[in-house]
N, C-alpha and C positions, 0 to 999 in steps of 0.2 A: 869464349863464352863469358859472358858478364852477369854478375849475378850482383844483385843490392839486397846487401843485410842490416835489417832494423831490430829491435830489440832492447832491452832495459838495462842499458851502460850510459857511460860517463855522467855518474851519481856520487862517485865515490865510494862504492862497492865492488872491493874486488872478487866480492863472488860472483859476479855478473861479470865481471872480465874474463873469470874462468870457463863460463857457460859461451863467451863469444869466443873464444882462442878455441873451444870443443868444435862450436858450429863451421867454423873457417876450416879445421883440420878435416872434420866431415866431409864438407862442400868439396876442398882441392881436393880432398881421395877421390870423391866419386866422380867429378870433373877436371878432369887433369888438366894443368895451362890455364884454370880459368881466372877470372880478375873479378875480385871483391869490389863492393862502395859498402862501407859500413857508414848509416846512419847511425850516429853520436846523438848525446846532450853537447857531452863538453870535447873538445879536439884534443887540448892538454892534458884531460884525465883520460882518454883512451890513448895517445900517444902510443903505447908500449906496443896495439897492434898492428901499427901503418907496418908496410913490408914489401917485397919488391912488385908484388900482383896485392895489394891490399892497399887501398885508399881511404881517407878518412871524410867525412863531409858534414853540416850536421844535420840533425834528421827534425821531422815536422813537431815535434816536443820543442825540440832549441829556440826555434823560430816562431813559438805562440806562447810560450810558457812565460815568457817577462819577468822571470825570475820568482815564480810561485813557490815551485820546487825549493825555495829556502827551508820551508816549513818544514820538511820533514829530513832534509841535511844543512843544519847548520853549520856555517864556516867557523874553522877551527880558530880563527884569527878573529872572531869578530864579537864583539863586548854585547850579549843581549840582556839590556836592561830590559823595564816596564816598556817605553816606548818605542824600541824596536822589536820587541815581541809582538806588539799592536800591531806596527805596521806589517811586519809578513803575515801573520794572520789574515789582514784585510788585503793583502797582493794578492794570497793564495786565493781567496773568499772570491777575489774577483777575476781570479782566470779562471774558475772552475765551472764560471757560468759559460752557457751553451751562446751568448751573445758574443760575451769575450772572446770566445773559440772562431766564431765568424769571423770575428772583425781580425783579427790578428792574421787569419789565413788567406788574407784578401792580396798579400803584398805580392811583389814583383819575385819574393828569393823562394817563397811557396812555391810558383810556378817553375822556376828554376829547380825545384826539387824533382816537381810534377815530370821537368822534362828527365831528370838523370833515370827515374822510374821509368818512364817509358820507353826509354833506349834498351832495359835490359833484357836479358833471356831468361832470367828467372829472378821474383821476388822471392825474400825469406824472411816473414818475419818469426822472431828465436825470443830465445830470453827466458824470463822465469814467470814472476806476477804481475804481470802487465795489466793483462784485463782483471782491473782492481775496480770496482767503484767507490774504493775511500780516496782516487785518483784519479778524478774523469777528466780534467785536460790534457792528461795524457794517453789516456785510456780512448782518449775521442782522436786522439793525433796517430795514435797505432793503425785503430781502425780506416781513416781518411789515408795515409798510406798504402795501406790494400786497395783502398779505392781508387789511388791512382791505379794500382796493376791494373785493379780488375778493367778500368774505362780503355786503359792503352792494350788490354788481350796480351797481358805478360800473367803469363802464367806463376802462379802463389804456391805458397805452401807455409804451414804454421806447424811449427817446430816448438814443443815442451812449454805450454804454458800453462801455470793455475790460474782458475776461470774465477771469478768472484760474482756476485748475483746481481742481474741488472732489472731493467726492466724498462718501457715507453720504446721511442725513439730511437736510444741505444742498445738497447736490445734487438731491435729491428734491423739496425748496421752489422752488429756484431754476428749476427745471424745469417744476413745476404753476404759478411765476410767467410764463412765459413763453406755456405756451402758452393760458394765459387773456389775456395784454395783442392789442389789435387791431394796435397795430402796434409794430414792433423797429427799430430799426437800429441795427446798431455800428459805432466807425467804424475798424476794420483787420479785414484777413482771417484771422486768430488767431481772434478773438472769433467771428468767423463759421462757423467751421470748428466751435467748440463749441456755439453758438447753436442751428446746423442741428441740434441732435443734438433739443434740444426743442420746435422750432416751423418750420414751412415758411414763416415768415410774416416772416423774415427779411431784409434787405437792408442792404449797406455803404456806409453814406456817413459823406465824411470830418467832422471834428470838427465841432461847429456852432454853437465858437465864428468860425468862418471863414467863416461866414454874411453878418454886417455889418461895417462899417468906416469909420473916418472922411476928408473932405474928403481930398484930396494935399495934400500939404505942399512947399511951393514949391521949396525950398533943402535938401533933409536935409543932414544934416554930422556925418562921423564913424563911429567904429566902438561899438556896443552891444554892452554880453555882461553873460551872466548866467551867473557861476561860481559850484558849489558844492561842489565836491567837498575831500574833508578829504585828500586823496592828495597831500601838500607836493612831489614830485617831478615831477609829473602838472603841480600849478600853476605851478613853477618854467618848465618846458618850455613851456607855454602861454606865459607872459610872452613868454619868449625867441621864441616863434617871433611873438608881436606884435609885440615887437623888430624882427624878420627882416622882417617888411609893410610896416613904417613906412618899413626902407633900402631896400625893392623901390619902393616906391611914389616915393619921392624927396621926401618928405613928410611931415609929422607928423598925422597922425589924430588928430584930440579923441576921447579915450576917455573912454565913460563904462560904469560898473559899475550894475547897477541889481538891486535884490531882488526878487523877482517872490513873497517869500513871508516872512512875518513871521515868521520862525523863528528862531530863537539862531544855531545852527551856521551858517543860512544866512548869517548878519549876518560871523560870524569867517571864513568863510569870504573871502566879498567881503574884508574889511580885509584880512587877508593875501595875496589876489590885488593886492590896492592896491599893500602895500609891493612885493611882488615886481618888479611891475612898472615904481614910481615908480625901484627899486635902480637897475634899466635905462636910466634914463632917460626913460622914457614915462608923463608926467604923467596923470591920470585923475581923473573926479571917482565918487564914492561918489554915488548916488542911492537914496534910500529914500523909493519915491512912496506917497501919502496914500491911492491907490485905485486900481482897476485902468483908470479915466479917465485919472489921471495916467500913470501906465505904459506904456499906448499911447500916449496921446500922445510922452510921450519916445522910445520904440523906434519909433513912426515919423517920426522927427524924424532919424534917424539913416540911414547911406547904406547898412551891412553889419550884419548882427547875428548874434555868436554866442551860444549859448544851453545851458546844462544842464539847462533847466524847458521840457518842452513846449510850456506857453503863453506863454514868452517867444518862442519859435520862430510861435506862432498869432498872435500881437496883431502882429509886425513883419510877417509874410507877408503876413496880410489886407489890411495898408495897403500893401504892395506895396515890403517891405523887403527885399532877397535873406537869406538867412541860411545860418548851418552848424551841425550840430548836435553839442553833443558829447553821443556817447553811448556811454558807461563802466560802463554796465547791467549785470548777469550776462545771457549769452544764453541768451534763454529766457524771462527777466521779464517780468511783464507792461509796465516802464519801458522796457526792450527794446525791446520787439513795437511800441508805439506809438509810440518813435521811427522805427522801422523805418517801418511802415504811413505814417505822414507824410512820408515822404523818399521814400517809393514813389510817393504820392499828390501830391506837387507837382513831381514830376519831378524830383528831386533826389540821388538813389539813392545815389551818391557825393559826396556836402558832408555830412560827420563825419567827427570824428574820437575817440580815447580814449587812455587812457592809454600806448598803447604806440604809438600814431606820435608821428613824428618832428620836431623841430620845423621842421626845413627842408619836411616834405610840406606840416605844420598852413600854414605861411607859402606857399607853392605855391599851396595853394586857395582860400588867403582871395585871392591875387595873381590867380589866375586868375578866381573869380568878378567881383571888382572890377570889370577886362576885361568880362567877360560878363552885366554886371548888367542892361541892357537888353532882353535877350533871356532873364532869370531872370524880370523884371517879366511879362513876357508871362503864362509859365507858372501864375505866383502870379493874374494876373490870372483865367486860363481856372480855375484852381481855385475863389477863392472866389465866381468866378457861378456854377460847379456844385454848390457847395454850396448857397447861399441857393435855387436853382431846385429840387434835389432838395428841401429842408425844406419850401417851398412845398406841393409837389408831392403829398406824404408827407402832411402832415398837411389838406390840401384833401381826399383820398381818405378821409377819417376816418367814417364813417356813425355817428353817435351817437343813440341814440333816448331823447330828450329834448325837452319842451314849451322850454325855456328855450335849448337848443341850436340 
C-alpha cells in the first residue's frame, strides 16, 4: 500500500517533526508493509524521517513558495538589515497573491507531483496549523494537494488540524476539501465549530503528536522552558518570577532553555532570557537540540516544563512532564485557540500565563504544580492513552477500496 503524507514540516519546527514521526507510526500500525512519500518544504530539514518504507520528496508549498516562507523563519546565518527585511516582506507580499499561486503551479515538477498523488492508495494530509489565513500560499498548496486526490479518486483523509477563518474562493476549496476526505479530526473545538460547517464527518481529537512516547526516565531534574517572545519586560518578569520558585522551593533548579524551532528571533530570544536570568542569579544552560529526538528527550528528562511553542508543551506531556503554558497569543488566534484547546484537554485549564501576570502568581503556580505533580502525571497519563486509542480507532474505521489496501 502507498500512502503520501503532506503536512506542515520542513520549517524548521521540530514540533511538527514530532506530529510527522506520530502520523507515519499511526499509518504503518494500522497498514502494515506500507510505503510512505512524505511531502516536505525542505529534504534536509526533514532528513531524520527518510527510512527503509519512508520516502522524502517536496510537497506543492516547495515548489510555489520562491522562498516567501523566509518571513516568518528567518535564517539563522543571515544578517537582516533594513534592506533585506524590505525585500522578504515584498517576496512573501508576492507569493501570497492568488495570481502568484497560479503562475508558479503551472510547471512541469507540479505535475510531477500531481502524478506521485495519483499513483497512491491513500492521501494524508497531517500537521498542525496549516489552514492558517495569515498563510495562504500555503494554505492554497495544502488545499490543491487534496485536489489532486480528489481529481485521481484517491481516497483523503485530514488528520489534526487547526482551522483559521477564511472566506471567498478559499473557503469554497477548503470546503469541497472536506467534504470529499473520509475522515477529519481536529484537534480543539474552534476548528470543530468551523469544520461542522462542511462535513458531518467530523470529530475532536487532541494532538497526535501525544500519541507515542518514550521509556520514563528514572530521575528527571530541573525546570525546561521554551521562551520566545521579543516582549523584554514580559522576559524580565518571567526570570524574576524563576527567581521567586527557586526561594519558594529552598533550592536551586537546573535550568535549562531549549529551541524547539530553528529560527533567528527564536535563538535571540532564548540568549536574552539566558542573561536575564543568569543577572538573577539563576544559572541555565542554552540547549539547541540536533532533532526533535533530541528535544524530547531533554524535556523529558526534566521535572516541570514551561513552554511558548505548543509542541514543547506535547513532547514533555506525553512523557509525562507536568508543564505551564505561556500563552501571550491575540485572543482569538488560531496560537490562542490551540493553547487553549490543550489546557482544556489535559486538564490544565489554569497553568498559563502572559504578559500581564504577575511575577509572584507566575512563581505561585509553577510552586504549586511542583506540589501537585503526581497527580498532574495522572491526568497527562489518561490523555496520551486517549489519544493513541482514539488514532487507532479512527483510522482502523478507514474502508478503502483497493486490491493493495
Amino acid at each position: 500500500m502507498k500512502i503520501v503524507v503532506s503536512g506542515g514540516w520542513g520549517y524548521g519546527n521540530l514540533g511538527d517533526d514530532a506530529i510527522l514521526d506520530s502520523t507515519i507510526r499511526q499509518l504503518q500500525m494500522q497498514f502494515p508493509g506500507s510505503e510512505c512519500v512524505v511531502l516536505t518544504y525542505d529534504l534536509r530539514d526533514s532528513a531524520i524521517h527518510a527510512a527503509e518504507r519512508v520516502t522524502l520528496r517536496h510537497g506543492l508549498h516547495a515548489l510555489t513558495d520562491a522562498g516567501g516562507c523566509e518571513v516568518f523563519r528567518p535564517a539563522m546565518n543571515q544578517d537582516y538589515g533594513p534592506h533585506r527585511k524590505a525585500w522578504v516582506k515584498a517576496k512573501f507580499a508576492l507569493t501570497e497573491t492568488l495570481a502568484w499561486f497560479k503562475h508558479a503551479s503551472a510547471g512541469a515538477a507540479v505535475q510531477s507531483l500531481a502524478n506521485e498523488v495519483a499513483s497512491a492508495d491513500l492521501f494524508v494530509m497531517s500537521g498542525g496549523g496549516y489552514f492558517n489565513e495569515k498563510w495562504l500560499n500555503k494554505t492554497r498548496a495544502q488545499v490543491e494537494e487534496l485536489g489532486m486526490a480528489a481529481r485521481a479518486n484517491v481516497p483523503s483523509i485530514i488528520l489534526g488540524p487547526t482551522i483559521g477563518r477564511f472566506s471567498g474562493s478559499l473557503r469554497a476549496s477548503i470546503e469541497a476539501c472536506f467534504r470529499k476526505a473520509q475522515l477529519i479530526t481536529v484537534r480543539d473545538e474552534f476548528s470543530l465549530a468551523e469544520a461542522q460547517q462542511w462535513s458531518d464527518r467530523v470529530s475532536v481529537v487532541p494532538d497526535i503528536a501525544l500519541g507515542n512516547w518514550l521509556p520514563p526516565v528514572d530521575e528527571p531534574e530541573g525546570l525546561g522552558i521554551v521562551f520566545t517572545s521579543q516582549h523584554a519586560e514580559f522576559r524580565r518578569r518571567t526570570a524574576s518570577a524563576i527567581r521567586r520558585f527557586q526561594d519558594q522551593c529552598g533550592q536551586a533548579w537546573p535550568v535549562r532553555l531549549f529551541l524547539t524551532r530553528r529560527w533567528k528571533y527564536d535563538l535571540w530570544a532564548a540568549i536574552a532570557f539566558q542573561e536575564d536570568l543568569q543577572a538573577l542569579g539563576v544559572p541555565c544552560e542554552l540547549v539547541m537540540p540536533s532533532n526533535f529526538r533530541a528535544l524530547e528527550q531533554g524535556l523529558a528528562s526534566c521535572r516541570l516544563v514551561i513552554s511558548e511553542n505548543l509542541h514543547g508543551l506535547i513532547l514533555a506531556a506525553r512523557n509525562l512532564v507536568p508543564v505551564v503554558a505561556i500563552n501571550d497569543y491575540p485572543v482569538g488566534s488560531p496560537n490562542f485557540k490551540k493553547f487553549i484547546a490543550f489546557l482544556s484537554q489535559s486538564n490544565s485549564q489554569a497553568l498559563f500565563f502572559n504578559a500581564q501576570s504577575s511575577d509572584e502568581s507566575i512563581a505561585a503556580m509553577l510552586t504549586g504544580l511542583a506540589a501537585a505533580a503526581d497527580a498532574k502525571r495522572q491526568d497527562l497519563r489518561a490523555l496520551r492513552e486517549l489519544v493513541a486509542r482514539q488514532y487507532r480507532e479512527a483510522l482502523g474505521s478507514l474502508k478503502l477500496n483497493s486490491d493493495r489496501a
